[in-house]
N, CA and C atoms of all chains as a GROMACS GRO file, in nm:
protein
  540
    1UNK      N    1   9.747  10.031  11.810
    1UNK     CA    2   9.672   9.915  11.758
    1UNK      C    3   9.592   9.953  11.631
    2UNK      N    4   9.490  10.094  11.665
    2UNK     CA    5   9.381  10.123  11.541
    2UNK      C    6   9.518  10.134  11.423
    3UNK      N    7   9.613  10.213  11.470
    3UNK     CA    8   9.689  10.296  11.375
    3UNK      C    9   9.769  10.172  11.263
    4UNK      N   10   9.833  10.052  11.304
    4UNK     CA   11   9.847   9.982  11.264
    4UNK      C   12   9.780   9.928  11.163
    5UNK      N   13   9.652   9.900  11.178
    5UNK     CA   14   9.568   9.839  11.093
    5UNK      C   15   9.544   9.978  11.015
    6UNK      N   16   9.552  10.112  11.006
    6UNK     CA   17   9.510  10.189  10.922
    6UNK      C   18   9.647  10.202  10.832
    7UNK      N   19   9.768  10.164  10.915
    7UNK     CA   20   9.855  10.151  10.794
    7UNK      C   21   9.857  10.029  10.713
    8UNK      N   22   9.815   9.877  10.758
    8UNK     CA   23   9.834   9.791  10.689
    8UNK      C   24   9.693   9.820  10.551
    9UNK      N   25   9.565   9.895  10.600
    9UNK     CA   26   9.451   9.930  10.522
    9UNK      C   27   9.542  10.017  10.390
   10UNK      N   28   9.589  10.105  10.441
   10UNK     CA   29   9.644  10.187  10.351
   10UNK      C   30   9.748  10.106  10.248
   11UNK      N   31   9.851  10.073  10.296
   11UNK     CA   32   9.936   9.926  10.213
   11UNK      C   33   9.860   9.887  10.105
   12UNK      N   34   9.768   9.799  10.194
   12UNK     CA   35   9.698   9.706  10.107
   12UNK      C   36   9.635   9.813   9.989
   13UNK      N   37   9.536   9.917  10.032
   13UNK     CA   38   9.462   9.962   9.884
   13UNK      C   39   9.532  10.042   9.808
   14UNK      N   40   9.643  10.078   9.851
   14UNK     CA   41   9.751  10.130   9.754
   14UNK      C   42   9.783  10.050   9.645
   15UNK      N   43   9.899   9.964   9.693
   15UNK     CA   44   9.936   9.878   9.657
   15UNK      C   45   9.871   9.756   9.560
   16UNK      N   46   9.739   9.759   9.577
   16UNK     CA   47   9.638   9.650   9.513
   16UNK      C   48   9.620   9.670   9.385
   17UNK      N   49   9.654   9.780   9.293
   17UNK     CA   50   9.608   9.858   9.182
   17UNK      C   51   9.816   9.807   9.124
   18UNK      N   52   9.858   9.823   9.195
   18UNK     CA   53  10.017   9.694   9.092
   18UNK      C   54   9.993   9.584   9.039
   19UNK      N   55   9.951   9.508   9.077
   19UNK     CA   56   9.892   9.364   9.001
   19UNK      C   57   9.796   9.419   8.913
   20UNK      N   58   9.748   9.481   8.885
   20UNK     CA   59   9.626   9.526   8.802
   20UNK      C   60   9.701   9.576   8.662
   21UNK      N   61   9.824   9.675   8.723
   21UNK     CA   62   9.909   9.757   8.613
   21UNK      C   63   9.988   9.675   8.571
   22UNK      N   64  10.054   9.581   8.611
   22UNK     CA   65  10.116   9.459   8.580
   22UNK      C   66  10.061   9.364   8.469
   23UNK      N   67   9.926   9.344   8.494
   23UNK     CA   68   9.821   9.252   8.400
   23UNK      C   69   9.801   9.313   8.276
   24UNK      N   70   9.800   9.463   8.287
   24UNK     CA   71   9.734   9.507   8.170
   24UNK      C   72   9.829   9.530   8.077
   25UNK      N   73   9.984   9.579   8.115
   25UNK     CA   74  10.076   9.615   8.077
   25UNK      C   75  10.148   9.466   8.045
   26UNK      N   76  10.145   9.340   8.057
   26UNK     CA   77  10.194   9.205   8.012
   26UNK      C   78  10.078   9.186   7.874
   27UNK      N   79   9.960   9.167   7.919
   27UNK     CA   80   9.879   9.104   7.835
   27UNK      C   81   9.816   9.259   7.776
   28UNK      N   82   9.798   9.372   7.784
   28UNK     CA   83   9.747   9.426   7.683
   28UNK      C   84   9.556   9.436   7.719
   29UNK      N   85   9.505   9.323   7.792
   29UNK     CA   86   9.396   9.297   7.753
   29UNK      C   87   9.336   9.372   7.910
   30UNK      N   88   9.242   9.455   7.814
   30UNK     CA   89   9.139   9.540   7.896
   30UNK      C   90   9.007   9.540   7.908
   31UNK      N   91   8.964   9.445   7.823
   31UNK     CA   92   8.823   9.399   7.778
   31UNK      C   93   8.726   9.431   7.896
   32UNK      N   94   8.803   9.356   8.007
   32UNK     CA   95   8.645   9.388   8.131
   32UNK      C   96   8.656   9.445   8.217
   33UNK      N   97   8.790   9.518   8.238
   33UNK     CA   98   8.747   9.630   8.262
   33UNK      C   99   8.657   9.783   8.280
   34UNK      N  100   8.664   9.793   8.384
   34UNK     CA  101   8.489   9.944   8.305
   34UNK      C  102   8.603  10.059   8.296
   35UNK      N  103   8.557  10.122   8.200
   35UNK     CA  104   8.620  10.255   8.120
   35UNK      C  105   8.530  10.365   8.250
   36UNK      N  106   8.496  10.366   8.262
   36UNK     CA  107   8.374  10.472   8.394
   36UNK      C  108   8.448  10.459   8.491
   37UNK      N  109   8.483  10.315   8.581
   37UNK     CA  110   8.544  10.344   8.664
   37UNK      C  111   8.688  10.387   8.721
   38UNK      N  112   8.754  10.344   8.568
   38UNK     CA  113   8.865  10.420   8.573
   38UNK      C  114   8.906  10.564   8.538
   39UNK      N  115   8.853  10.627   8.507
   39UNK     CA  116   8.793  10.744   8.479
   39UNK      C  117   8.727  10.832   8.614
   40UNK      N  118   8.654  10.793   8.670
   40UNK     CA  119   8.616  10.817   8.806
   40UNK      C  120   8.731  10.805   8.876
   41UNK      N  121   8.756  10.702   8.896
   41UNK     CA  122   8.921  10.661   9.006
   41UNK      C  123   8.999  10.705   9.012
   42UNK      N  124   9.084  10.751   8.889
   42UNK     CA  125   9.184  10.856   8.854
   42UNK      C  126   9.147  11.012   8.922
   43UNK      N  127   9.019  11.045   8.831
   43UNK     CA  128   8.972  11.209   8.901
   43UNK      C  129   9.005  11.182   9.044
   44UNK      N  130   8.865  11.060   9.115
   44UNK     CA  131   8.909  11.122   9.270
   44UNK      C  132   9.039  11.045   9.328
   45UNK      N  133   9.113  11.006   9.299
   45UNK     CA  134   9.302  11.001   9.316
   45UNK      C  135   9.368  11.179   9.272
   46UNK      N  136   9.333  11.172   9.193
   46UNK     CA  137   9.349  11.306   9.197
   46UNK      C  138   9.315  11.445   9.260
   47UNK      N  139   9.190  11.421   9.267
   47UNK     CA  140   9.094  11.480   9.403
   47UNK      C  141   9.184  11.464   9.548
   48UNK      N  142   9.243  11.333   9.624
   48UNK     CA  143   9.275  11.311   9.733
   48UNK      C  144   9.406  11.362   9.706
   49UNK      N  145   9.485  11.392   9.594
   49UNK     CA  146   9.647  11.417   9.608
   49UNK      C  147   9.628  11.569   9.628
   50UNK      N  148   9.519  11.689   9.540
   50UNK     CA  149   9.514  11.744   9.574
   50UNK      C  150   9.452  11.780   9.748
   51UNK      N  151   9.382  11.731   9.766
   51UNK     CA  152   9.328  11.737   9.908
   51UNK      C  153   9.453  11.752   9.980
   52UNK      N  154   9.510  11.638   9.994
   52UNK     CA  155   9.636  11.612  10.054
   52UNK      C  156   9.776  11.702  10.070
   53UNK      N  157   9.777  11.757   9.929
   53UNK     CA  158   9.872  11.882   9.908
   53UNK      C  159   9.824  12.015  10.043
   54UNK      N  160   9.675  11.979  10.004
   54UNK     CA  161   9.614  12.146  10.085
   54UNK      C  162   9.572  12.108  10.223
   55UNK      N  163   9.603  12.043  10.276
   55UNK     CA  164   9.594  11.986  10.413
   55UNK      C  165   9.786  11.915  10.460
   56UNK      N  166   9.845  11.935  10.358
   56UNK     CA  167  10.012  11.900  10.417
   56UNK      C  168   9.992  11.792  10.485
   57UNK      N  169   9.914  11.679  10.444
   57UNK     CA  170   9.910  11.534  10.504
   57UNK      C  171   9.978  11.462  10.397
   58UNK      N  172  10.141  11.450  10.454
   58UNK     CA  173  10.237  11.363  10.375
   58UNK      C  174  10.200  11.183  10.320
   59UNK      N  175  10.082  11.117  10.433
   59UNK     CA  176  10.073  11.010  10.406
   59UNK      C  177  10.011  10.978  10.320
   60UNK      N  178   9.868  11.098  10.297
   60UNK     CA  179   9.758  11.119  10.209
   60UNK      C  180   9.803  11.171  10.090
   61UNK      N  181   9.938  11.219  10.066
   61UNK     CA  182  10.021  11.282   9.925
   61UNK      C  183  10.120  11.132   9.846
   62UNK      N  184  10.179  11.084   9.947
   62UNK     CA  185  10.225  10.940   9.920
   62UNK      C  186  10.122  10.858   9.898
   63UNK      N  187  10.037  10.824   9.984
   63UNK     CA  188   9.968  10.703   9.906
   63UNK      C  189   9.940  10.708   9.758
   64UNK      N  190   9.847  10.854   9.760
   64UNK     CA  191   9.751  10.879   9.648
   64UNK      C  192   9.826  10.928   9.473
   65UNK      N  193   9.990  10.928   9.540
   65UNK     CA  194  10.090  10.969   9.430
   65UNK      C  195  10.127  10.838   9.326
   66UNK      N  196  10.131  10.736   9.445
   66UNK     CA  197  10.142  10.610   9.407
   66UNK      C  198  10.026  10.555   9.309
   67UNK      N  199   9.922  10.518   9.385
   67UNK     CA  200   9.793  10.463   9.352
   67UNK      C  201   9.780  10.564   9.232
   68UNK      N  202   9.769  10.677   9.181
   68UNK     CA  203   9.788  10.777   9.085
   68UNK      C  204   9.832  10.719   9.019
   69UNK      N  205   9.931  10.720   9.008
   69UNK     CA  206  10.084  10.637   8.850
   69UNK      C  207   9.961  10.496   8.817
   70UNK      N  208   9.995  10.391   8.938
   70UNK     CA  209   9.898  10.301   8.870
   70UNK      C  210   9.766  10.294   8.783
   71UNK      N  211   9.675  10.421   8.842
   71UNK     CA  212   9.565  10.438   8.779
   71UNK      C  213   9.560  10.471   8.673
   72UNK      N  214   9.656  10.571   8.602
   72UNK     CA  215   9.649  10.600   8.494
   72UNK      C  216   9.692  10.512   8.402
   73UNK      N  217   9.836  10.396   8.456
   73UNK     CA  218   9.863  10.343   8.355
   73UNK      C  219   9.750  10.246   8.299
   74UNK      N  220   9.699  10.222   8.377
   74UNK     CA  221   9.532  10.110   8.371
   74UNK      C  222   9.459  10.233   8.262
   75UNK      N  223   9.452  10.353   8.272
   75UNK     CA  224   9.326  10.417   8.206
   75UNK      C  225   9.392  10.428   8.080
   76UNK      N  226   9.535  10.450   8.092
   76UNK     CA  227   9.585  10.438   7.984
   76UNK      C  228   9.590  10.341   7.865
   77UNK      N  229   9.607  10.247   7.915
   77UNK     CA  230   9.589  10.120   7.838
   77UNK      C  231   9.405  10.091   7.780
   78UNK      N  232   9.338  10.107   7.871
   78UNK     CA  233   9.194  10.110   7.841
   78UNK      C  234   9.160  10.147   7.769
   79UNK      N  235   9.216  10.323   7.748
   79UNK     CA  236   9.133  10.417   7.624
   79UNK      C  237   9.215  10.382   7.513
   80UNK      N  238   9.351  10.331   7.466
   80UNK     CA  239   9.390  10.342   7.385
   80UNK      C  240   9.261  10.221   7.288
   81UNK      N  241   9.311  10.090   7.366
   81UNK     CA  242   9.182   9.995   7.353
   81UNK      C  243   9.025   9.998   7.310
   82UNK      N  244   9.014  10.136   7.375
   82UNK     CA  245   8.842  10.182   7.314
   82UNK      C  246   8.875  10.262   7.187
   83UNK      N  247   8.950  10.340   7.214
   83UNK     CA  248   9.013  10.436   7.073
   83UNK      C  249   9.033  10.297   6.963
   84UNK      N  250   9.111  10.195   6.962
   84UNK     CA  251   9.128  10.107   6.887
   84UNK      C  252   8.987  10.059   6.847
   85UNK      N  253   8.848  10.022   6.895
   85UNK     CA  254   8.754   9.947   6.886
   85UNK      C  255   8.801   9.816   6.917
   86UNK      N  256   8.891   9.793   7.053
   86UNK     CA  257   8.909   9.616   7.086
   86UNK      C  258   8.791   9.618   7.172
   87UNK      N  259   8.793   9.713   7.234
   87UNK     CA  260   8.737   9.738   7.398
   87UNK      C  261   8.609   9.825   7.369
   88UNK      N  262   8.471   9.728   7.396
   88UNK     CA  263   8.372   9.837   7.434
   88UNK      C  264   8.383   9.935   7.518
   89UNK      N  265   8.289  10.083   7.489
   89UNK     CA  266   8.299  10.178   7.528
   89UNK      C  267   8.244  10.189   7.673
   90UNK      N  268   8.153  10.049   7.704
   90UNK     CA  269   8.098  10.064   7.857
   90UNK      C  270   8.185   9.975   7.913
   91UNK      N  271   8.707  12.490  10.138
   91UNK     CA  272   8.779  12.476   9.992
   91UNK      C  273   8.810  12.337   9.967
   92UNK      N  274   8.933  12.295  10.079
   92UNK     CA  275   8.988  12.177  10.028
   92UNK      C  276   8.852  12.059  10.130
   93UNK      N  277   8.799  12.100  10.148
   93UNK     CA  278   8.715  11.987  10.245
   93UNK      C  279   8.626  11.940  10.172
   94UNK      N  280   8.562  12.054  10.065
   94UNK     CA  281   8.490  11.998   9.946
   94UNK      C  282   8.563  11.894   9.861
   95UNK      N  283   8.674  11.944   9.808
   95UNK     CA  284   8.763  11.878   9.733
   95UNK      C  285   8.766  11.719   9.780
   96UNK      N  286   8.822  11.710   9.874
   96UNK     CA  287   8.814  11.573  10.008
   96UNK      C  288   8.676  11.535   9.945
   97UNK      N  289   8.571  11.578   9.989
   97UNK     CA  290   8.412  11.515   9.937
   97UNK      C  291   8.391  11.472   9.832
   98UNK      N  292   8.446  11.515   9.707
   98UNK     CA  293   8.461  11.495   9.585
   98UNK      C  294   8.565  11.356   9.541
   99UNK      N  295   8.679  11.374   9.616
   99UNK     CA  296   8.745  11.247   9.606
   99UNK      C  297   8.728  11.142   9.652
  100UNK      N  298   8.651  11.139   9.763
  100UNK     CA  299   8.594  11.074   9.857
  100UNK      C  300   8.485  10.971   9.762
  101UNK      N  301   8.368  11.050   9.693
  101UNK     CA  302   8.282  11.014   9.654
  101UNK      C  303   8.324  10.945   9.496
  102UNK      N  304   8.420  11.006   9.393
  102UNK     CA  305   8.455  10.965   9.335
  102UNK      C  306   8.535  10.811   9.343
  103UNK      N  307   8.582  10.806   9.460
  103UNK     CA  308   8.708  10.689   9.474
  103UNK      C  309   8.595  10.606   9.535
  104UNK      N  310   8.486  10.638   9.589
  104UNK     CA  311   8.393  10.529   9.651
  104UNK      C  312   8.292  10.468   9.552
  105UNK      N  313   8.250  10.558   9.470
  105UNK     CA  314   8.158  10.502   9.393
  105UNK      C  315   8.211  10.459   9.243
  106UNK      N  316   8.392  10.499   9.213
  106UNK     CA  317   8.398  10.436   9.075
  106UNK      C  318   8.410  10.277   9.094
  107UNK      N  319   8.408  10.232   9.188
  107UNK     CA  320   8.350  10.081   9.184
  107UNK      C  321   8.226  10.025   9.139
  108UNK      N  322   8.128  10.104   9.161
  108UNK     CA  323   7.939  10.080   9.110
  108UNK      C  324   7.958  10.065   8.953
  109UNK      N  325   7.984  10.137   8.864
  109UNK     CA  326   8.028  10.062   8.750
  109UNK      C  327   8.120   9.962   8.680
  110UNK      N  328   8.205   9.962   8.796
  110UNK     CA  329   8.307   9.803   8.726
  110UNK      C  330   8.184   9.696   8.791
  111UNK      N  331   8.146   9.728   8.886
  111UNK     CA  332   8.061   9.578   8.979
  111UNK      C  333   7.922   9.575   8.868
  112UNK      N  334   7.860   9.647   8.814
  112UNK     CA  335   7.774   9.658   8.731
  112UNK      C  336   7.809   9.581   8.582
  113UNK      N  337   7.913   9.594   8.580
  113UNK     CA  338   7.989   9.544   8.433
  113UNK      C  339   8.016   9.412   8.440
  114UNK      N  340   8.060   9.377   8.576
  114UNK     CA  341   8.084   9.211   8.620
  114UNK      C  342   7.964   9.103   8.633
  115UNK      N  343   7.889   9.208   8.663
  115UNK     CA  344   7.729   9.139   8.699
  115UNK      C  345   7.629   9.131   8.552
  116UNK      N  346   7.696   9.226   8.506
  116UNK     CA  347   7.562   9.181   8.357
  116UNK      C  348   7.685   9.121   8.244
  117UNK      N  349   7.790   9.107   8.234
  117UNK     CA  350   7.868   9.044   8.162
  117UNK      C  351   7.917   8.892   8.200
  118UNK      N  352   7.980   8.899   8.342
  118UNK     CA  353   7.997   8.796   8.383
  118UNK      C  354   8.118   8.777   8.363
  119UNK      N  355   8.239   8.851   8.249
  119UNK     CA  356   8.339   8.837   8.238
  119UNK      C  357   8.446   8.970   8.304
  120UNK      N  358   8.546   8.811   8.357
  120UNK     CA  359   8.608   8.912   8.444
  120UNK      C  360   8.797   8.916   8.406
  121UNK      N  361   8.790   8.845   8.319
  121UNK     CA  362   8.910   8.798   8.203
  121UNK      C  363   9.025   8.875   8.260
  122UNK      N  364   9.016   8.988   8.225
  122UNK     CA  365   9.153   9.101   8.255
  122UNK      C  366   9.143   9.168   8.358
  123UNK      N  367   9.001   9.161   8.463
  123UNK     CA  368   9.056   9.172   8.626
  123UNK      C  369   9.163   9.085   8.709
  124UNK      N  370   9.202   9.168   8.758
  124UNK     CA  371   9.355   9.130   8.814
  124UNK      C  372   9.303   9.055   8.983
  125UNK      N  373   9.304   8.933   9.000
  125UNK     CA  374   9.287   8.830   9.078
  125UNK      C  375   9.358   8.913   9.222
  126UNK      N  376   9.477   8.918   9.220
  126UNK     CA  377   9.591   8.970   9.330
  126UNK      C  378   9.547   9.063   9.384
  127UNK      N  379   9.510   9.189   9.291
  127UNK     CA  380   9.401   9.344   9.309
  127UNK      C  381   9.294   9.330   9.387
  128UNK      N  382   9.216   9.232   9.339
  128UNK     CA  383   9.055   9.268   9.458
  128UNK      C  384   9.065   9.151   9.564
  129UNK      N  385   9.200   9.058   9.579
  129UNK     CA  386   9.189   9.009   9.700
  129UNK      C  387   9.243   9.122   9.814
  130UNK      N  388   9.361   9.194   9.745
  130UNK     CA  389   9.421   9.294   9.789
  130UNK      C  390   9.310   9.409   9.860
  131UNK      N  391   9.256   9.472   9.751
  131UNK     CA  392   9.203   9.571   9.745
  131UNK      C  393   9.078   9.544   9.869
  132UNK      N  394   9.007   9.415   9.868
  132UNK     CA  395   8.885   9.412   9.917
  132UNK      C  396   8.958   9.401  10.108
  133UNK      N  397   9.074   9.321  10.100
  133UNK     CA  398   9.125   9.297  10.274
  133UNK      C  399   9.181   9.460  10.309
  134UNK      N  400   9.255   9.554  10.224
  134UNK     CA  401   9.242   9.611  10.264
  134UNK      C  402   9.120   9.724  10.329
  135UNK      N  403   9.016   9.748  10.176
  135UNK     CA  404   8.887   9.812  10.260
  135UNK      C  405   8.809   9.783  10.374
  136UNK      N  406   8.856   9.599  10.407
  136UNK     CA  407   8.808   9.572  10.526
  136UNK      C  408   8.890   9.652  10.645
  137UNK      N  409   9.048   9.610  10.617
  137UNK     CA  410   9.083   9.718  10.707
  137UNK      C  411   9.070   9.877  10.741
  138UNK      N  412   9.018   9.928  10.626
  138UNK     CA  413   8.992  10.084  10.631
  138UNK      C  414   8.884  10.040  10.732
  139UNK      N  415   8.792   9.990  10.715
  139UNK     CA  416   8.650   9.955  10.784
  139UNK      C  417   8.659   9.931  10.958
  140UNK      N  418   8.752   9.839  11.005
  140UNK     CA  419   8.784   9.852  11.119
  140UNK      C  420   8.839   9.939  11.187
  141UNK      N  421   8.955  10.011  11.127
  141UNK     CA  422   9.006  10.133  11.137
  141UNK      C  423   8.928  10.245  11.181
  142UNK      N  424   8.814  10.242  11.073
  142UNK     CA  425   8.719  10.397  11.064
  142UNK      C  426   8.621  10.350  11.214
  143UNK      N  427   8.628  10.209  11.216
  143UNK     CA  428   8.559  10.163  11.356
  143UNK      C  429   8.600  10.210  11.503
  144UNK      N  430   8.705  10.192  11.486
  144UNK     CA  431   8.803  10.179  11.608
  144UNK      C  432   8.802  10.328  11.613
  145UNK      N  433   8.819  10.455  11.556
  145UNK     CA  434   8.830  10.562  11.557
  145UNK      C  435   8.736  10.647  11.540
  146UNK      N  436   8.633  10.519  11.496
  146UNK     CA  437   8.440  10.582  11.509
  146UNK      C  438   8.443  10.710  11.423
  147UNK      N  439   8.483  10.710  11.290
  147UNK     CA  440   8.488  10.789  11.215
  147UNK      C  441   8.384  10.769  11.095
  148UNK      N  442   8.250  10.849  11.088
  148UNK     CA  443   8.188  10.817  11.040
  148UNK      C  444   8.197  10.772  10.845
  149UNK      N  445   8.270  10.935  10.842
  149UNK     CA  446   8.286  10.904  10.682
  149UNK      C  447   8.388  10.793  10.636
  150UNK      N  448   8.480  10.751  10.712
  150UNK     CA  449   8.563  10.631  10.670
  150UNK      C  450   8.454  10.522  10.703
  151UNK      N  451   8.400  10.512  10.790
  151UNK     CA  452   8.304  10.370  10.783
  151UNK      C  453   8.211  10.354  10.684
  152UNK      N  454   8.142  10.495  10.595
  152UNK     CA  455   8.026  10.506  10.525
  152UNK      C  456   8.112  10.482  10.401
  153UNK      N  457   8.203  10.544  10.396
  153UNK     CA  458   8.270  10.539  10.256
  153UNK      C  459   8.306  10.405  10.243
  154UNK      N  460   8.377  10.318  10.334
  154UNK     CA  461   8.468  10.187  10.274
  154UNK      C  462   8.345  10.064  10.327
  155UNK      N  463   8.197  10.106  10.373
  155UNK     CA  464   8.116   9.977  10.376
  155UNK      C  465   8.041  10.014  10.231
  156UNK      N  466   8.039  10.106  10.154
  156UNK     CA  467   8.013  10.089  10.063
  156UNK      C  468   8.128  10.041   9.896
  157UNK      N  469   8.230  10.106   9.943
  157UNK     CA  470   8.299  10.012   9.797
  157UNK      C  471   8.349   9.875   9.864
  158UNK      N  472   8.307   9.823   9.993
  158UNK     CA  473   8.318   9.708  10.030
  158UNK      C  474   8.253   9.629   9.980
  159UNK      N  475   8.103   9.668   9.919
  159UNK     CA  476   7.993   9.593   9.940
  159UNK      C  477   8.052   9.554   9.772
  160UNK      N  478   8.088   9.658   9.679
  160UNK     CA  479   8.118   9.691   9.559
  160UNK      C  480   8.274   9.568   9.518
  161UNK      N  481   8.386   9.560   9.582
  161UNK     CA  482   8.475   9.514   9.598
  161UNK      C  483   8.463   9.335   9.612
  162UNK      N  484   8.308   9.328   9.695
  162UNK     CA  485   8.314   9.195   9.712
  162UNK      C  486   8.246   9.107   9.635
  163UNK      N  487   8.124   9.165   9.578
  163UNK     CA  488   8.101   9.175   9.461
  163UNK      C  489   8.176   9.145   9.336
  164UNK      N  490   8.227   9.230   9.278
  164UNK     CA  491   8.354   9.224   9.188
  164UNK      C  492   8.469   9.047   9.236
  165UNK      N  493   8.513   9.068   9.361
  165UNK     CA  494   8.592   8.979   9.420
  165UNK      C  495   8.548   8.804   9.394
  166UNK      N  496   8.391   8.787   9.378
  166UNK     CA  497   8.326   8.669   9.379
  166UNK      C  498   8.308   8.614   9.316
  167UNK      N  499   8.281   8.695   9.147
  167UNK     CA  500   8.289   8.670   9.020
  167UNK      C  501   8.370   8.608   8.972
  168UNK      N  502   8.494   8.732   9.001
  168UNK     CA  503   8.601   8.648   8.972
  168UNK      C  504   8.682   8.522   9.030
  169UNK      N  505   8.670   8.508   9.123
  169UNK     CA  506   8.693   8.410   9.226
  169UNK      C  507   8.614   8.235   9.164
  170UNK      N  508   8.509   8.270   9.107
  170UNK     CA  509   8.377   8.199   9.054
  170UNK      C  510   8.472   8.155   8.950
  171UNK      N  511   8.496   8.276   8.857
  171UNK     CA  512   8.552   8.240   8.733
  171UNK      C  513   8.662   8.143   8.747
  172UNK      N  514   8.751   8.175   8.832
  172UNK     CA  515   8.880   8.098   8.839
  172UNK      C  516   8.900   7.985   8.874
  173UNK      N  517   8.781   7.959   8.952
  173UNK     CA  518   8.769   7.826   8.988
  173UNK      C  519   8.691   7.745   8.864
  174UNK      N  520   8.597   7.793   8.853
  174UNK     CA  521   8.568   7.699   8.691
  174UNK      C  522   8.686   7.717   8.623
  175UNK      N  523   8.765   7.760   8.626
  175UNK     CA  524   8.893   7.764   8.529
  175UNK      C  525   8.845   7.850   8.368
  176UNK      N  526   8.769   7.917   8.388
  176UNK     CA  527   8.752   8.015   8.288
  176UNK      C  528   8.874   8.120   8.276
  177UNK      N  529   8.899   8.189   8.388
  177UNK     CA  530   8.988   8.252   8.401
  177UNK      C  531   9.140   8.232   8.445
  178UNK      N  532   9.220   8.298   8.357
  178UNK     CA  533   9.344   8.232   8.475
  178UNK      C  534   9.413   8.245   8.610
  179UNK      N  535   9.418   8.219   8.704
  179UNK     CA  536   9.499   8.249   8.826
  179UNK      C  537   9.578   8.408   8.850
  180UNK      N  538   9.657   8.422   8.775
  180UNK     CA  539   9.707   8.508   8.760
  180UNK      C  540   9.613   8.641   8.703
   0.00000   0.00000   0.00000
């Protein structure tokens, strides 16, 4: 029963950051986005893949591999945007 | 070693929400947040939340009632926005 709902938890916050990479990557527009929190988000995604590597928890290496790709393409798009001056720096 | 690491990602992935929710709240614009994402994002942290319940796990409950609080936040704004039709649906 718990386990269920910790996989549909997991699904869902994986997965939630595609519509996000989708938006930014159609329209370009990053404006309100925060540059901090993607920046933060990425590190600890990165933080949990490593975690995950050093604990051999395959689910915790999959999720966070995923959610990873998305995050960056979001930070990606962001900084180019602040680098441009479209996008404030906060 | 890696348990720190875990703490670090932990704290990173929990709190890079406090600056997007900070950004939503003194701007008000939520233009290029992705609608699909924090309905997503916020049902799933609810489910991390029951999960960490059901398994009485402290740091999953401490961690996801706080980017919950952060998520719903963020989630209301925009929700606000879309219904005035400031923002679009998508």
């Amino acid at each position: 029963m718990f386990t269920s709902i910790g996989l549909v938890a997991a699904a869902l916050t994986t997965f939630s950051f595609l519509p996000q990479a989708i938006k930014v990557i159609k329209t370009q527009d990053t404006s309100s986005l925060s540059l901090g929190m993607y920046i933060m988000f990425t590190l600890g995604v990165a933080c949990w893949l490593i975690y995950g590597l050093g604990i051999r928890d395959i689910a915790l290496i999959g999720a966070n591999l995923i959610t990873f790709v998305f995050a960056v393409i979001i930070l990606t798009v962001k900084v180019i945007n602040v680098r441009k001056g479209i996008d404030p720096i906060k």
